[in-house]
N, C-alpha and C positions, 0 to 999 in steps of 0.2 A: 393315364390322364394327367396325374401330376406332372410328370416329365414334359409334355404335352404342353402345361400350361409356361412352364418353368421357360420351353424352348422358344415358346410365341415372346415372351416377357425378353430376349436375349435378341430375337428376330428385330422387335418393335424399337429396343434400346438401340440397334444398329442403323436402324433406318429413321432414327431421329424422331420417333412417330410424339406427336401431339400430347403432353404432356395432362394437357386440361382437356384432354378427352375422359373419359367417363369410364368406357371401355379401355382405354390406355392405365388409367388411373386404379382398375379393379385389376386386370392381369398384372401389372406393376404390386398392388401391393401382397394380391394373393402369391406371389411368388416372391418376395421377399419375405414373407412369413414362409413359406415351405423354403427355402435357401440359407432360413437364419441361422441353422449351425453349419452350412458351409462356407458363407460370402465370407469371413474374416480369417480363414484358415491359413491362407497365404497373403500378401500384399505385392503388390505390383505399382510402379512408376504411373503408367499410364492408365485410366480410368477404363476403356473401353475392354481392358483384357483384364481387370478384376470382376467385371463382370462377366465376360463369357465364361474366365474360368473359375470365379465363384457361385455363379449359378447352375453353369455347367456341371459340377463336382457332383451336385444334388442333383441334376437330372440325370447324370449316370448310375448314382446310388438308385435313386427309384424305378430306373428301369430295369435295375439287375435282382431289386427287391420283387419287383413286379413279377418280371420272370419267375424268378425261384417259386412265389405262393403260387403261382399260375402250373406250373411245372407239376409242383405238390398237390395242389386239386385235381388236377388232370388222372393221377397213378391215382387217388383215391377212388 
């Protein structure tokens, strides 16, 4: 689910979506809070690929995090 949110917030920045939208404005920030130890990790020239690949870093962390507890429950 956080990956989830992280990839919609990455989807909606690409397609320019509505800034002063409400629902723009709530996945935007709730995925800048889940991305905030990764969106500075690197720097990039061009803005649109610090974002995919600063958001993106955290959404593959969480989904490998996800996996693994998921995995872990499962054998228990």
């Amino acid at each position: 689910m956080l990956a989830f949110v992280i990839a919609l917030w990455i989807l909606m920045y690409l397609l320019d979506a509505n800034r002063g939208n409400e629902l723009v404005e709530f996945v935007h920030d709730t995925a800048t809070w889940l991305a905030g130890w990764s969106y500075d990790l690197f720097t990039f020239s061009k803005e649109w690929v610090q974002v995919v690949f600063g958001y993106g870093v955290a959404a593959v962390v969480y989904l490998l995090v996800g996996h693994a507890v998921a995995g872990w429950l499962y054998r228990r």
